[in-house]
C-alpha positions in Angstrom: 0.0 0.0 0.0 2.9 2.3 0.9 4.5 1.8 -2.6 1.3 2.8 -4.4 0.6 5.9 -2.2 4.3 7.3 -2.7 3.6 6.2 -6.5 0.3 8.0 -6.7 1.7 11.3 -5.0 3.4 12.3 -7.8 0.7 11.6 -10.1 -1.8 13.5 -8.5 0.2 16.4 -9.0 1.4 16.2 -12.5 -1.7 17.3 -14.3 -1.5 20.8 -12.5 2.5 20.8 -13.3 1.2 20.5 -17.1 -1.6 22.9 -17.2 1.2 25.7 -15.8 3.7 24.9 -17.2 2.4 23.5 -21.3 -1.4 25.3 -21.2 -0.5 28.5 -19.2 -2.9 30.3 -22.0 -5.7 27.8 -21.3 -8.5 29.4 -20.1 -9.4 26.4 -18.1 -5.9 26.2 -16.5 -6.6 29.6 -14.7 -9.9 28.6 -13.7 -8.1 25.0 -11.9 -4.6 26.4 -10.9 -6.8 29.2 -9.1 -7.8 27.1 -6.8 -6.0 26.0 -3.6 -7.3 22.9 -3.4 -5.4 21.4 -6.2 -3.1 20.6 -3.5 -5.7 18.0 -1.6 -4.8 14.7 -3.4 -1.1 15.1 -2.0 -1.9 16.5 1.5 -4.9 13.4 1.6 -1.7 10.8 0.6 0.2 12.4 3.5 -2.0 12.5 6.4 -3.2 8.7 5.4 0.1 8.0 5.9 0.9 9.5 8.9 -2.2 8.2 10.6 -0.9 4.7 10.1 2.3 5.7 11.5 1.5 8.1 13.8 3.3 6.4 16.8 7.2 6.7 15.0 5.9 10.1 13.3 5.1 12.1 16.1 8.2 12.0 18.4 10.2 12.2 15.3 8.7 15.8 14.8 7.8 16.7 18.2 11.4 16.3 19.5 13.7 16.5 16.2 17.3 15.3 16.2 19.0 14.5 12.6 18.8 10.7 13.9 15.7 10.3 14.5 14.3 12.5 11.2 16.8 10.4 9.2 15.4 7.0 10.7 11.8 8.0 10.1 12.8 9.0 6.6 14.7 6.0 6.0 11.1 3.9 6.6 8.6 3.4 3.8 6.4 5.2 5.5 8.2 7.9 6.9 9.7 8.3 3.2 6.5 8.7 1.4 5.1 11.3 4.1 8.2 13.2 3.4 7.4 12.9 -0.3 3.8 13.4 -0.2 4.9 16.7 1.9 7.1 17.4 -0.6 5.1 17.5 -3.7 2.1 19.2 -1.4 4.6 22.6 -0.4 6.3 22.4 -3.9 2.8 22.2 -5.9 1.6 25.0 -3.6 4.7 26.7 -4.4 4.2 26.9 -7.9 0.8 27.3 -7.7 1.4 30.7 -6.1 4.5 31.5 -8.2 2.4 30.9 -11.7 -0.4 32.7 -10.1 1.5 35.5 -9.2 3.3 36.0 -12.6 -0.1 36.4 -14.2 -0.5 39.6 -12.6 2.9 41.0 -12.9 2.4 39.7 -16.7 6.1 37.3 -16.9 5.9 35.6 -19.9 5.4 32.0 -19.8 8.2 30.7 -21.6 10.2 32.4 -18.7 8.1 30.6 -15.9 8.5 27.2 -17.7 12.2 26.9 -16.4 11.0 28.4 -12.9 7.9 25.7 -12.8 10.4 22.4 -13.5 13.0 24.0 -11.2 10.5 24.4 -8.5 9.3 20.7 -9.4 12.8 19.0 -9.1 14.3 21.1 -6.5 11.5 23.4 -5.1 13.3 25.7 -2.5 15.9 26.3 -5.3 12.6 26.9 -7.6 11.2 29.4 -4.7 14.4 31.4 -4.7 14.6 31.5 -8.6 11.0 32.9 -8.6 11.5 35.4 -5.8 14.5 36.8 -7.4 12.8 37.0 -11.3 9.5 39.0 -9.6 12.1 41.3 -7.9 14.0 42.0 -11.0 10.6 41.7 -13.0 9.1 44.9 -14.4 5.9 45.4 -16.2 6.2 48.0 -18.6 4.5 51.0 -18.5 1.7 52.2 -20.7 1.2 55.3 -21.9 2.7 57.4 -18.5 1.0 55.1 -16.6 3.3 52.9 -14.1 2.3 49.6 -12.3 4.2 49.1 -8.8 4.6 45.5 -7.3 6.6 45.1 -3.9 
């Protein structure tokens, strides 16, 4: 069961990865990515798991130390919560990132890289994105200027 759940994590995801990242134009994909709740099949995945191993989970994360953290993590269990955890902050990551370049009007084909680095490697994804929306500037129109930060 663990196997399929860590499986299936990814998968539920992926279909909100594609609409960003290959449908950004879509008018569907604004309607769907628009919602926070794309982020429930992941988060659902995770707390089934740590339900059923709620007794090793909990004074793992209660009372951290690295050995204990990289014990839990090193269980089947304990290694598809940290996935399903994973993909749930890194989809909500992106979700907000896409969302937000929308309104500051960043090209798509220069939130593509942004999306698939936030998928592989999502804090690294989160800093690329903070730093592209400070250097990003909309351009004015007609004496008219649109402030972000």
């Amino acid at each position: 069961m663990t196997g399929f759940l860590f499986t299936m994590t990814f998968y539920c995801a992926a279909p909100f990865w594609a609409l960003m990242i290959l449908l950004p134009g879509w008018s569907w994909t604004r309607r769907i990515i628009g919602s926070p709740w794309i982020v429930l099949p992941p988060l659902l995945i995770y707390a089934i798991t740590v339900a059923g191993s709620f007794g090793e989970v909990l004074p793992a994360v209660a009372s951290p130390t690295l050995g204990g953290v990289r014990e839990l993590l090193g269980s089947a269990d304990g290694a598809t919560a940290g996935w399903a955890h994973m993909i749930a902050f890194d989809l909500f990551v992106g979700r907000w990132a896409w969302l937000d370049s929308r309104e500051r009007a960043i090209p798509a084909l220069v939130m593509a890289p942004v999306l698939l680095l936030t998928i592989l490697l999502g804090p690294l994804g989160l800093l690329a994105y903070l730093v592209l929306r400070r250097w990003w500037r909309p351009k004015t129109v007609a004496g008219d200027s649109v402030v972000h930060d």
